[in-house]
N, C-alpha and C positions, 0 to 999 in steps of 0.2 A: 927253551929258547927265550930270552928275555927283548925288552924291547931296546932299540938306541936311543940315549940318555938325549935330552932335549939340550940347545946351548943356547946362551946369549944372556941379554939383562934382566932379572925376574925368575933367572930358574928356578925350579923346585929345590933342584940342590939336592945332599944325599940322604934317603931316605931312613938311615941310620939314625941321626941325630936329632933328638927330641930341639922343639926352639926354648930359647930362652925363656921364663915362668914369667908370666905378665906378672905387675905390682899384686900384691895382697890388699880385700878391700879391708874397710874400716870394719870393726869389731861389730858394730850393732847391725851390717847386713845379712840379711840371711843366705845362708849354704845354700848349696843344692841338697837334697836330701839323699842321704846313702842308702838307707835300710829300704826299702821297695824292692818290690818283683819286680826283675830282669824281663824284658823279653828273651825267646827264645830265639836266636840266630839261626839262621840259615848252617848247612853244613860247611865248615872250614875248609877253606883246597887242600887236597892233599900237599905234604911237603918232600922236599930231597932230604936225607942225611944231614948235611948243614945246612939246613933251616927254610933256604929259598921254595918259593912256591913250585911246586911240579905242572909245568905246563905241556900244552901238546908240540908234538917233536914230528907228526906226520905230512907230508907235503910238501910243495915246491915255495921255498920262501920268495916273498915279495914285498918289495917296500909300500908303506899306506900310511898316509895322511890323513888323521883324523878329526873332527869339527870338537875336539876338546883344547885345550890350554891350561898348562900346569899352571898351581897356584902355589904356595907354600904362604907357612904364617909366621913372622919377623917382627921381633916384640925389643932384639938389643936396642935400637935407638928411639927406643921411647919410652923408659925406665919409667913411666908413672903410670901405662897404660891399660886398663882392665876393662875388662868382657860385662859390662850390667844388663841387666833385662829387667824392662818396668812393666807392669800391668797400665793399661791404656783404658780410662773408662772416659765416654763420650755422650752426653744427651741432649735433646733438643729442648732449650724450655718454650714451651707454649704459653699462649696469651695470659691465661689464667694462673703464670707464674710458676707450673705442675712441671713432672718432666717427664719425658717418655724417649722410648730406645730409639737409637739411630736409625735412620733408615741405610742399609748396605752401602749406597749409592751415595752417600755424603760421607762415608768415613773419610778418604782423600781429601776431599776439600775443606770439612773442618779441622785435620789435622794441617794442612798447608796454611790455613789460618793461623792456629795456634803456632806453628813454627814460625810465624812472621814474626810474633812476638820477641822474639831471642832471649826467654827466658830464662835459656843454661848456659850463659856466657859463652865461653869459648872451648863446649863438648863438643860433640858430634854426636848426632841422634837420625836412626834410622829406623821407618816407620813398616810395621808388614802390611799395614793395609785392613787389620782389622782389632784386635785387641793388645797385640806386643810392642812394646820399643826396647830399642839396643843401643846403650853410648857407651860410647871411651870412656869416660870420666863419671863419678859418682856425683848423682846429681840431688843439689839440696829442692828435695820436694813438699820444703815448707812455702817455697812459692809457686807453685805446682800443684796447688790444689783448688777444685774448684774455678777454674781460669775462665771467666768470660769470656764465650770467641763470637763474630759477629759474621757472617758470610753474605754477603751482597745478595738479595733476592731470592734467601733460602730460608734464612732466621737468624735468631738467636742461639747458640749454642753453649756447653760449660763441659770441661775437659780436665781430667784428673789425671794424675800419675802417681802411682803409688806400686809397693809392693816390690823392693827391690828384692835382685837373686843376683849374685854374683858367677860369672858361667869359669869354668875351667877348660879354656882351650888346649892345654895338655893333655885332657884327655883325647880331644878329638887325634890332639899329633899323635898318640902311642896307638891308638887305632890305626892307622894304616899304617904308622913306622914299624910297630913292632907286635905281628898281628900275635904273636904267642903268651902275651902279658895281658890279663883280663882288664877290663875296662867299665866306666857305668855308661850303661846304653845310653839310657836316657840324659847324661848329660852329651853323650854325642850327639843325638839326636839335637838337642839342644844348640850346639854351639853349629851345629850345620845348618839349622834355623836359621842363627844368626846371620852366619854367611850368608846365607841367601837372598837374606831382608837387605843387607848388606850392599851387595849388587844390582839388584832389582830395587832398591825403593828411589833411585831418580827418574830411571824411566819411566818408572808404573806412577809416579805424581804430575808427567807431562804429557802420559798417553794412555788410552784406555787399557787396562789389563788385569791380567787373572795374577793369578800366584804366582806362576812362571813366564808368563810369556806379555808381551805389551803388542801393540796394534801402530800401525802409522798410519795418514791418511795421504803425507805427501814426503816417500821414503828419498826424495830427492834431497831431503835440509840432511840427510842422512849417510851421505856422499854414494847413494846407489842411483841407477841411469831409469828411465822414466817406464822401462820392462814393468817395475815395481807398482807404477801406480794402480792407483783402482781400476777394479777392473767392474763394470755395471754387469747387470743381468737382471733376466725379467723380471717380473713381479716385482719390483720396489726392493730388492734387494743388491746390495755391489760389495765386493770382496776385497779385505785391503792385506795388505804385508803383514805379518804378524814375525817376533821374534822371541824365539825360549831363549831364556837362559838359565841353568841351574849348578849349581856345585856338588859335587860328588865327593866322596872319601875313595881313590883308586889303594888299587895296593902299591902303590907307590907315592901316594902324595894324592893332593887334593886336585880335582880337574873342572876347568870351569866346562859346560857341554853348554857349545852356543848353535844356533837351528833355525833356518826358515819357515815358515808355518801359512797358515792364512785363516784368517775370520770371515766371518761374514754379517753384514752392519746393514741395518735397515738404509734405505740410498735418503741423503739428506737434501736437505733444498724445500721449497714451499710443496703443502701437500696438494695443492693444486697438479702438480708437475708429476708429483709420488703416482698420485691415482691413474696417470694417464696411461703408467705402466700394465695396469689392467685391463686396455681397450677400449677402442670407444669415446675416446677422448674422456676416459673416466664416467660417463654418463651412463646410464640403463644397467648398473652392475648388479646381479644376481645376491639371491639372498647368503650361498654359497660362500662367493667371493666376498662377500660383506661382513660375512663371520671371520675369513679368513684376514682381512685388512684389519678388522679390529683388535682380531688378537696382536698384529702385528703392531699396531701404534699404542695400544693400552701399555703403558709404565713407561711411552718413551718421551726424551728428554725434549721440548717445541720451546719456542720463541713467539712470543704473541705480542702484539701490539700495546703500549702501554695503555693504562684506563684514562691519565688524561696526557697532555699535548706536551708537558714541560716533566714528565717523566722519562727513563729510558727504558725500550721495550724488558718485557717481563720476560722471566723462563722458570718454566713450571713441567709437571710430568703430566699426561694424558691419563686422567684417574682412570682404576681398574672395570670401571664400567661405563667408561665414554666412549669414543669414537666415532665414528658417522652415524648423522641423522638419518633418520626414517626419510623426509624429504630434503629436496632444494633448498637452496637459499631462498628462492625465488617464493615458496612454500611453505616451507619452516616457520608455522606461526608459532607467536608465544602471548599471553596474555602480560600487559605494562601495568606499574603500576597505578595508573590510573580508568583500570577495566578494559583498555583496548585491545582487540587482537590484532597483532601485526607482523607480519615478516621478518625475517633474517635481514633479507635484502633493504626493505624499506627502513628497519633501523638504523641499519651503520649510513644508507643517505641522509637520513632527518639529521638524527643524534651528532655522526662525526662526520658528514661532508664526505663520507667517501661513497662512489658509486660501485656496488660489485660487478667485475669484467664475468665470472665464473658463476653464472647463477644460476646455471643449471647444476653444480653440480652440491653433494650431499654436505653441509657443513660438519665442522668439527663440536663435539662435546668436551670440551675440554673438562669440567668437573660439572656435575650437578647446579644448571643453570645458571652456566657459563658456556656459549655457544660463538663461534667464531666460524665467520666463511673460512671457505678452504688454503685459498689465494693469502689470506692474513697468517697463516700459521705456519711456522719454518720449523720441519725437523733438523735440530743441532746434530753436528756429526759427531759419532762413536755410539749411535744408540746399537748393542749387540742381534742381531738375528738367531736366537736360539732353538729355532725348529731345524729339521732335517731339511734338506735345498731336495726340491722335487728332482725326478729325470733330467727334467728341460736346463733350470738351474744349474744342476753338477756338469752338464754337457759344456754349459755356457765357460764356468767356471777352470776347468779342467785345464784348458790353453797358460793360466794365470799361475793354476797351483800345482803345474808338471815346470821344475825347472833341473837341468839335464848336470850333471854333475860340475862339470866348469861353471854353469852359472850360478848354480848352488853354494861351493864353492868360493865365487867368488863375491857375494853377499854375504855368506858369510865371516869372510876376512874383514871387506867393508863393514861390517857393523861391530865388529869387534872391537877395531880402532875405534870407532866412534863411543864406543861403551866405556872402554877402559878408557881414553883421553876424558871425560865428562867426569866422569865417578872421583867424586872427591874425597871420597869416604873410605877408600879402601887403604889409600895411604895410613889415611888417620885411626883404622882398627887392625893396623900391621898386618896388612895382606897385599903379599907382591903377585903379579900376575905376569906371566910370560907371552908376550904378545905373537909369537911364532905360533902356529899351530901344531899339533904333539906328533911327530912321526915315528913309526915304528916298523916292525917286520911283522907281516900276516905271515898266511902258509895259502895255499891253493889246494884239498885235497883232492885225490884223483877220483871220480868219479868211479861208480860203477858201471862193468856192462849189464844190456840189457837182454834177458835172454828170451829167447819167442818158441823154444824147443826144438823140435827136428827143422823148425828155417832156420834155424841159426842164433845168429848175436847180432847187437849191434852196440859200436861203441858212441858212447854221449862226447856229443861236442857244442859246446858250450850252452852246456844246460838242458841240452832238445836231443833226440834220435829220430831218425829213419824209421819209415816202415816200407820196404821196397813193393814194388806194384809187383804184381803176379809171382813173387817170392816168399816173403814175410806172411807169413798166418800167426793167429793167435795163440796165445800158449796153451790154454784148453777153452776150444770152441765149444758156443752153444748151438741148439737147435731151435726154430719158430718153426714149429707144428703148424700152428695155425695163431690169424691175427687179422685183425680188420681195419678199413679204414672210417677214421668221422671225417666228414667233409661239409665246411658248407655246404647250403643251396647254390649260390652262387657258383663252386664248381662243378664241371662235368667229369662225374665217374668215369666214364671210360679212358678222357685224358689224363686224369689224376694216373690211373692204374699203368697206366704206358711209360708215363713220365719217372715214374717212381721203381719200374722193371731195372732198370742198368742198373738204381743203388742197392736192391737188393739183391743180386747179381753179384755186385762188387762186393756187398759184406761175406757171401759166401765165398770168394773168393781168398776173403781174408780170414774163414775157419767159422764165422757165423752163418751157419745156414738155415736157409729161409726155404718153405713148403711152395714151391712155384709149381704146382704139379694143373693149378688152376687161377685163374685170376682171383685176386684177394676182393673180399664183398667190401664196397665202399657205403657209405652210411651217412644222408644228409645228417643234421641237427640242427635244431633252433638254436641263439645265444641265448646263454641263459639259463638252459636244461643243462648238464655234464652231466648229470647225472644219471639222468633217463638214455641222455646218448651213448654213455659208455656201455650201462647193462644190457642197453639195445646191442652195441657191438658185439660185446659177450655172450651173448646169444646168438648172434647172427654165425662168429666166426666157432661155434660149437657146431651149428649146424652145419653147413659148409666143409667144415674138416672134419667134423667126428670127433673132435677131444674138445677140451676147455683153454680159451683163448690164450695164450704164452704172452701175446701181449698188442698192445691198441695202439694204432698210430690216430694222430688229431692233427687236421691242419686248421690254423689259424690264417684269417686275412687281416687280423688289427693287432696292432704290435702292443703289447703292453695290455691285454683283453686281462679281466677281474678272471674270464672262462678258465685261462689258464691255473690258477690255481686252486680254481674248482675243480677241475680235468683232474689234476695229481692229484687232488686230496681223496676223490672218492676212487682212482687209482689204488690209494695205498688202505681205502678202506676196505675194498674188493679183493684185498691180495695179487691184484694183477698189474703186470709192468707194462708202463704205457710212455708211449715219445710222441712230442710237437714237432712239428714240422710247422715255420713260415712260407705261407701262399708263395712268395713271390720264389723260393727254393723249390717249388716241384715243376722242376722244368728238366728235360734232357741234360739240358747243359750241366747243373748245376749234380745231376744225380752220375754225372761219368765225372766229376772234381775227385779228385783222389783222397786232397786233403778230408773233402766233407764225407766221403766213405769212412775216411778212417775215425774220424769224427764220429759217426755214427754208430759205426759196428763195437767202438770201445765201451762208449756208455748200453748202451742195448745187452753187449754180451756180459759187462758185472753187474746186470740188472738181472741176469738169466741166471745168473750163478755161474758164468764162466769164470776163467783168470788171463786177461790180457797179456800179461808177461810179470817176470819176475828179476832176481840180481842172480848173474855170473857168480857161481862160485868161486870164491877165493878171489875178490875184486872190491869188496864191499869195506876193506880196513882203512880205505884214506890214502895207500901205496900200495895199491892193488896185490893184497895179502887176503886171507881168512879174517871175516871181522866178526865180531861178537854173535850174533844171528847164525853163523856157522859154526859155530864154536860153543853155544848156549842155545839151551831149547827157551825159549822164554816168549812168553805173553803179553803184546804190546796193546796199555789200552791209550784213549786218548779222551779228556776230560776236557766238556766246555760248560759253560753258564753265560747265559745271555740273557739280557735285560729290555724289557719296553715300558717307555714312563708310564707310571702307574697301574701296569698291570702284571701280573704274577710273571715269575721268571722262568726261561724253560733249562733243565739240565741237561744232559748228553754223554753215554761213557760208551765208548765203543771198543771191544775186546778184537784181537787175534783169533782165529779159528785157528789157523796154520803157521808152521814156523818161519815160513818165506814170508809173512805179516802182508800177504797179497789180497787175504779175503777177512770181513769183519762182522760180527753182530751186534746188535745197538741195543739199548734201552733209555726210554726217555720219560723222565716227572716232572712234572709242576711245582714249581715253591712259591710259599706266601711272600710276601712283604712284610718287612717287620712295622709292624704298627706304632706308632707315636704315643711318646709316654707321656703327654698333654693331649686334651681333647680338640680337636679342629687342627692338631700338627702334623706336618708331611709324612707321608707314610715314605720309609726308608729300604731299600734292594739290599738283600744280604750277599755279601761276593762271595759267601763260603757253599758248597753243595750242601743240601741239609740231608738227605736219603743216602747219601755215597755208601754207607754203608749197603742198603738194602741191591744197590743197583748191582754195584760187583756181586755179592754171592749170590744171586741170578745169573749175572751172565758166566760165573764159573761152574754152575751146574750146566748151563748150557754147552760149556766148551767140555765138559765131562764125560756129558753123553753124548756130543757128538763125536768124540773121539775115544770114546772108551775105555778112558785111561784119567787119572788125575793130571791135571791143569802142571806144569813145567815151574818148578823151584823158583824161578828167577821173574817177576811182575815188573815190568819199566813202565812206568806212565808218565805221559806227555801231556800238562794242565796246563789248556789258555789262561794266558793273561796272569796278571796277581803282582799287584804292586809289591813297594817294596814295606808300607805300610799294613800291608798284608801277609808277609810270610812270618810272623810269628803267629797268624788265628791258621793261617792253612796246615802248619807244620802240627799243630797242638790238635783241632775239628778234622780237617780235612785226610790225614795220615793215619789220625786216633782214628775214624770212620774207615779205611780202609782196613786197616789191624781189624775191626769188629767185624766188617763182611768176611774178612777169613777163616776167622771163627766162627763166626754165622755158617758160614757154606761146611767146614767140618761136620760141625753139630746137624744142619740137613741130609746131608750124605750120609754121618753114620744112623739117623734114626730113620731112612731107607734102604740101607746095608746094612743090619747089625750082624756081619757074616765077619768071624774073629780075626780072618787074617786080614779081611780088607781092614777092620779097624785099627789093627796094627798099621796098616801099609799110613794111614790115615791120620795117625798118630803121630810118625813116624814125616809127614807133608810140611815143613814148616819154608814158606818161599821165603825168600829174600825180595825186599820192596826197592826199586829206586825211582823215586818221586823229583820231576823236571820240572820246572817249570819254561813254556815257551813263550817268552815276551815279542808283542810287536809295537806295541804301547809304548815306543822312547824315542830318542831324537840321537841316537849316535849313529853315525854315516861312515864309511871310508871312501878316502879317495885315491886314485890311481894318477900315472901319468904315462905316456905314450914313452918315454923317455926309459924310463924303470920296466917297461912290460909288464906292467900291472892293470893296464883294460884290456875291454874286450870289447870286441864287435864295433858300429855304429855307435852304439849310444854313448860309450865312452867309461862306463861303470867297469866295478871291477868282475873279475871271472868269476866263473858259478864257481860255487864251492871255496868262496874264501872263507876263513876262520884268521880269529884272532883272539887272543886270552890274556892278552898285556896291553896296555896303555888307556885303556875305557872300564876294565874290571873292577868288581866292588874287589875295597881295601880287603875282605876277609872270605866272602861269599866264593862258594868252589861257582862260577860261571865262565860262558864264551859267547862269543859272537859268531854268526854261521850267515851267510850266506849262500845256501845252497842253490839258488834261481838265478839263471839270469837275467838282469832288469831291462824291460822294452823302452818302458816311457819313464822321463826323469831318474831321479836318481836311487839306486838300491838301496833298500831297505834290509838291513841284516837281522837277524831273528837273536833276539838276547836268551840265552838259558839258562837257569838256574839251578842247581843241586839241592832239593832241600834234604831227602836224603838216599842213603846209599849203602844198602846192607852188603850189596856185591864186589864192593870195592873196586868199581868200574874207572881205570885209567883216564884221565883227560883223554890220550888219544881215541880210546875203547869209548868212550861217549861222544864225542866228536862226530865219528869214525860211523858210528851208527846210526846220529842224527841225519847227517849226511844220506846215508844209504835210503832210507826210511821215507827223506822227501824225494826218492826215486822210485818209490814203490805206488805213488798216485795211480789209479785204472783210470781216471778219466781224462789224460791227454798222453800226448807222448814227447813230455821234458819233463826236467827237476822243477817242483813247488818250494813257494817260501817253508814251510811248515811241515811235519811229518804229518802222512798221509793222517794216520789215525787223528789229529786234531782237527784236521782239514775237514776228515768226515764228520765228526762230534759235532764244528759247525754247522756245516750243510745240513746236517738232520735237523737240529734246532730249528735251521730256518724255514727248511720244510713243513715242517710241523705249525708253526707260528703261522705258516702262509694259508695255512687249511682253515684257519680261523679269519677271515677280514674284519668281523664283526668284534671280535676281541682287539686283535692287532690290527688295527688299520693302521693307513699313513699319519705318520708324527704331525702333518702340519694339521691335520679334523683329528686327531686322538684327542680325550680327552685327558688333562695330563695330573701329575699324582698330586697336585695340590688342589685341582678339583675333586677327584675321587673322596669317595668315604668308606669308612668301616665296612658298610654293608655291601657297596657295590664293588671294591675288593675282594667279601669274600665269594659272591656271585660270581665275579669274572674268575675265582681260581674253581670253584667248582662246574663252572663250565668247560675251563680250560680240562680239566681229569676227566668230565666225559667227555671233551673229545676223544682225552687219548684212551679212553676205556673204548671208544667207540669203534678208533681204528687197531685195538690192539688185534683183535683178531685177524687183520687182514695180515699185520706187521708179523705174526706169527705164523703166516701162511709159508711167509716170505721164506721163513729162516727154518722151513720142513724141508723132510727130503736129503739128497743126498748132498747138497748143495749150498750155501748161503748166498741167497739172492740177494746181491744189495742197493735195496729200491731210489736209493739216494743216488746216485750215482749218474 
């Protein structure tokens, strides 16, 4: 199924026809280089007979409107025009006439300098924002050397251009036009650079921005309604509009992806005002909060008062170890020079006539004995807030950065016009742009049913299922033998135990049965102990029942308690499953809610080793057929790696025990940081797994002997995340590692079987690998309309289970788009995936078809998730794990972050991180004994 061709002025036009060859440059530029190593591409889509790509044909087509916009590139009228790229070199000279490197923060402004000059007559040049520029025209860089620039109250500057390369945008065209005809990556990569700088370098010189995306502070000059503007929250932080934009190579043409976003900017205005954000009228602030304010203002961009009367005020940055004084203005002495000690406050009265209103509160340090009351100093607006936003913060924020698909939508049309009417440039390096946004046909596939056993089925409607009261039981129930309660002092035992009778009651109800033969022992605790309180439980509920505890319930009374991830952590040390309950939930009422039964009983019984439910035979293909999972025994694992600045990374690969992919076992390591090849440089997060080898043949011994049999031919794995600058190290490290664990596991099995026909059988074991990647890292959206029956529900999103494989797809990458969920708040998010490879030779619909099914097989709710189950748990284990440490990982905004760290206390923090997990291995090994795979995550 292809997509409907786009119409009007700017079309992409037919994707057949290479454009016209820009001019040739002058004989003494240099080429692009041919001879280099290729990256390795992603796997190719598969194709038809005559040549078109093979896409998926499963599902109920539906019209969808997506936040991209074709591009195409038109060179016939303007026969002289070519693709240059200069090297951009930029330094500050200092007083002493020396010169030293830019700081990040001034490359825009002294490039907008230097473009005042109009030193390339009548080119075009477009700037990336950090070392490249791009013009039309060859440009003589005999005057382009060494350029004196001068920027108003920042310095002196000198700015070079040199190093021309001439780019070949043919190649990028024969890249998507004509994906069967080899290409140099690298000059595609190249001229997609260009494009990009291309587009983005007017807004990113008039607003604060990154690479892709630019910031507004008042999206109204931007013809959007005042929804957009800032929006404050506490702490001295307010969130403004942010907008992507990027160019892509589709397999049809170039597609500009334009996207709503949102930053978050230290709130600007006098810091007088800023600090009040902290309580108190900013007064009596905690040593605490004083750490945390200063990390917030250290590098940011203030306005200060000029030094004399017939100047105009200064703007400087808050050097990296200024910020608030130790005392008041009022207190703040400093020795003059002429031997006096005197105050903040008393100076600027003598000196400059000014009396301070704010004297109580802490002055600013702006550099090394340069101190400013608070009231004199103005945070300029766009300084970025680069910590994580507390609880409080994201709560605040949320209202701001949920906007529901019409509004989305329709901000994004608004800023489109605005982008393309302003862009002067795009004309001038022959790039038409189609101001229509791209529509085309999804598909909706059909959902699976959901099976519960002898209660029956149920069928998914829109996204979610039923679990009926006094009917629906689990598909294989567990038992709680015995369990105890912790309870604060604050509650009474006896009510606790009464209040809590109906939910345990109801989980039995639902196939999880609970030992009610006597009241369960309840267990004050101190905060603080988890520790002492749980083995206390575990002891108590051995004694009381006769066996060893199934599992600990803990009520908490403070939301958000450090206890709780003390509670889990020495949970999964102990080997025993354990569930929070909030105080204000153990009431009658809230233990006969049906929802919170079911709620309950689902995480508790795949913590037991039960299996909540499973997929309907012959429902699971996308048109309710046999889908792959029936039809192939195979072994679904799911791969994450997650990162905290500056401290070691956690991995996660979670395998299939069974072929229903309903139950899993985990293994999880620690990775270094890669260390800085200069001494005192950032230590750098590796995005590739370094062990993936060692993790799989572990966990395929595991699924060996629990099934007695070798592990199933056919290995799918599902890897979060992995840009696109990333799938040539994943395909080559990451692949290459799993090939070695299959080997690896061979060679262990036969040097514990050397029995001849197993090593024949063994020999004989060669699986097929197909490696996905799951993206949720992007900004492409679809949208529906009431009109076409393409949403769904209230919110207005489209239906679970949309897919689409045209109009947003890389030019050559075998990928889809899947929405398997359906979206509550704002607008859905569809899960990108990519093929890197594919020994099965799995149909688009056959992977589709499965991805689908997969995010139906979650134990801990009862609807479809964004994401197959298996990477969903990869995460959550991760994060659990991360949580058992506070001391390691604490919260982003007191972490200490990786440009403070050093050699030494990176490699402490990773060796502490391994004995954790040596500490909880054993318990995590408890888990996965027996007849059953407990899975503690859950």
């Amino acid at each position: 199924m292809s997509a409907q061709p786009d119409e009007g002025p700017g079309s992409a036009g037919s994707p057949t026809a290479s454009p016209t060859p820009p001019a040739q440059p002058p004989q003494n530029i240099q080429q692009p280089q041919q001879e280099r190593p290729e990256l390795i591409q992603p796997l190719e889509r598969p194709r038809l007979a005559n040549g078109d790509p093979a896409l998926g044909t499963r599902g109920k087509q539906i019209k969808l409107e997506l936040n991209v916009f074709q591009a195409k590139l038109d060179f016939q009228d303007q026969p002289g025009l070519v693709w240059m790229q200069y090297r951009v070199d930029m330094n500050q000279i200092k007083r002493d006439g020396t010169h030293k490197d830019l700081p990040k923060g001034l490359w825009r402004p002294v490039w907008s300098a230097f473009a005042d000059l109009q030193l390339w007559g009548t080119a075009s040049v477009a700037f990336d924002g950090r070392s490249l520029c791009y013009s039309n025209q060859n440009l003589d860089l005999n005057h382009l050397q060494g350029v004196p620039v001068q920027v108003p109250q920042e310095g002196n500057f000198q700015v070079t251009i040199s190093s021309p390369i001439c780019l070949d945008p043919v190649q990028l065209a024969r890249y998507y036009m004509d994906p069967t005809r080899g290409v140099f990556i690298g000059d595609v990569n190249s001229c997609l650079a260009a494009v990009n700088t291309i587009f983005s370098h007017s807004s990113a010189q008039q607003y604060p921005a990154n690479k892709t995306t630019f910031f507004v502070q008042n999206p109204q000059a931007l013809g959007l309604d005042s929804s957009h503007a800032v929006a404050r929250l506490r702490g001295g932080v307010e969130c403004w509009r942010g907008f992507f934009c990027a160019v892509r190579a589709a397999h049809n043409g170039l597609i500009v992806n334009i996207d709503t976003t949102t930053g978050a900017f230290v709130k600007s205005g006098s810091v007088a005002e800023f600090l009040k954000d902290f309580g108190r009228g900013g007064n009596c602030i905690d040593p605490r909060t004083k750490i945390l304010i200063n990390r917030m203002l250290r590098s940011c961009k203030v306005e200060i008062p000029p030094s004399q009367p017939d100047r105009p005020a200064r703007i400087c940055k808050i050097h990296n170890k200024g910020g608030l004084t130790s005392n008041s203005a009022s207190r703040e002495m400093f020795e003059t020079r002429d031997g006096r000690m005197m105050s903040i406050e008393t100076y600027f009265r003598e000196t400059h006539n000014y009396v301070v209103r704010e004297r109580d509160l802490p002055c600013i340090e702006i550099k090394p004995g340069m101190i400013i009351p608070a009231e004199l100093v103005t945070i300029l607006p766009g300084n970025r807030y680069l910590k994580k936003l507390d609880s409080d913060q994201q709560n605040n924020a949320s209202a701001f950065q949920i906007l529901r698909p019409v509004e989305r939508l329709k901000a994004i049309m608004a800023i489109s016009q605005s982008l393309l009417s302003q862009n002067q440039l795009l004309p001038k390096f022959g790039i038409l742009v189609n101001p229509s946004a791209r529509k085309i046909l999804g598909r909706v596939l059909a959902p699976p049913a959901i099976n519960y056993g002898v209660s029956g089925t149920q069928n998914v409607q829109q996204g979610a299922w039923r679990m009926d009261r006094n009917r629906t039981k689990l598909l294989q129930g567990s038992k709680v033998n015995s369990f105890a309660i912790l309870l604060p002092r604050s509650q009474d035992p006896g009510r606790v135990a009464e209040a809590l009778l109906p939910l345990f009651q109801g989980c039995g109800n639902l196939g999880l049965e609970f030992n009610l033969s006597r009241p369960p022992p309840c267990i004050p605790y101190h905060p603080g102990s988890m520790d002492r309180a749980l083995d206390e439980g575990r002891r108590v509920a051995e004694e009381s029942y006769g066996s060893p505890a199934d599992v600990i319930f803990c009520i908490f009374d403070v939301p958000n308690t450090p206890d709780y991830h003390s509670f889990k952590a020495h949970g999964v040390r102990r080997g025993v499953a354990t569930q929070t309950l909030q105080a204000r939930n153990v009431n009658p009422k809230k233990s006969n809610d049906f929802q919170f039964v079911i709620n309950m009983a689902i995480k508790l019984n795949g913590k037991l080793g039960g299996i909540n439910h499973n997929l309907v035979k012959n429902t699971t293909s996308g048109d309710r057929q046999a889908g792959w999972l029936e039809t192939h025994e195979t072994v679904v694992f799911g791969v994450d790696l997650t990162h905290a600045d500056g401290r070691p990374s956690m991995a996660t690969l979670v395998a299939s025990v069974n072929n229903d992919a309903t139950s899993f076992m985990e293994t999880t390591t620690a990775q270094r940081l890669v260390e800085p090849e200069l001494e005192g440089g950032r230590a750098k997060r590796s995005e590739l797994v370094e062990f993936l080898d060692e993790m799989l043949s572990e966990l395929l011994v595991k699924h060996t002997v629990k099934n007695g049999k070798l592990p199933p031919k056919h290995l799918i794995v599902y890897r979060d995340g992995g840009s696109e600058s990333e799938w040539s190290a994943l395909m080559t490290s990451e692949i290459g590692k799993f090939e070695i664990g299959v080997e690896n596991f061979k060679k262990q099995l036969a040097k514990a079987n050397p029995d001849p026909a197993c090593l024949e059988e063994l020999m004989k074991w060669s699986p097929q690998i197909t490696y996905l990647l799951a993206i949720k890292r992007h900004h492409i959206r679809a949208f529906g309309s009431q009109e076409n029956g393409s949403i769904e529900g209230r919110s207005g999103n489209v239906p679970a289970g949309t897919c689409f494989d045209s109009g947003a797809g890389d030019a050559r990458a075998f990928d889809f788009y899947l929405a398997s969920h359906t979206g509550i708040l704002g607008t859905t998010k569809p899960t990108r995936y990519v093929v890197l490879r594919d020994d099965a030779k799995m149909s688009p619909d056959d992977l589709q078809s499965l991805t689908n099914a997969l995010c139906h097989t979650y134990q801990r709710c009862n609807r479809a998730v964004s994401i197959p189950a298996p990477v969903y748990y990869a995460d959550i284990i991760a994060a659990k794990v991360r949580a058992g440490m506070p001391d390691i990982f604490e919260d982003s905004t007191t972490a200490t972050s990786s440009s403070l760290s050093t050699p030494e206390s990176r490699r402490n923090d990773l060796v502490r991180v391994q004995n954790y997990l040596a500490d909880i291995q054993a318990g995590r090994e408890r888990f996965a004994s027996g007849d059953r795979f407990c899975q503690w995550w859950l």
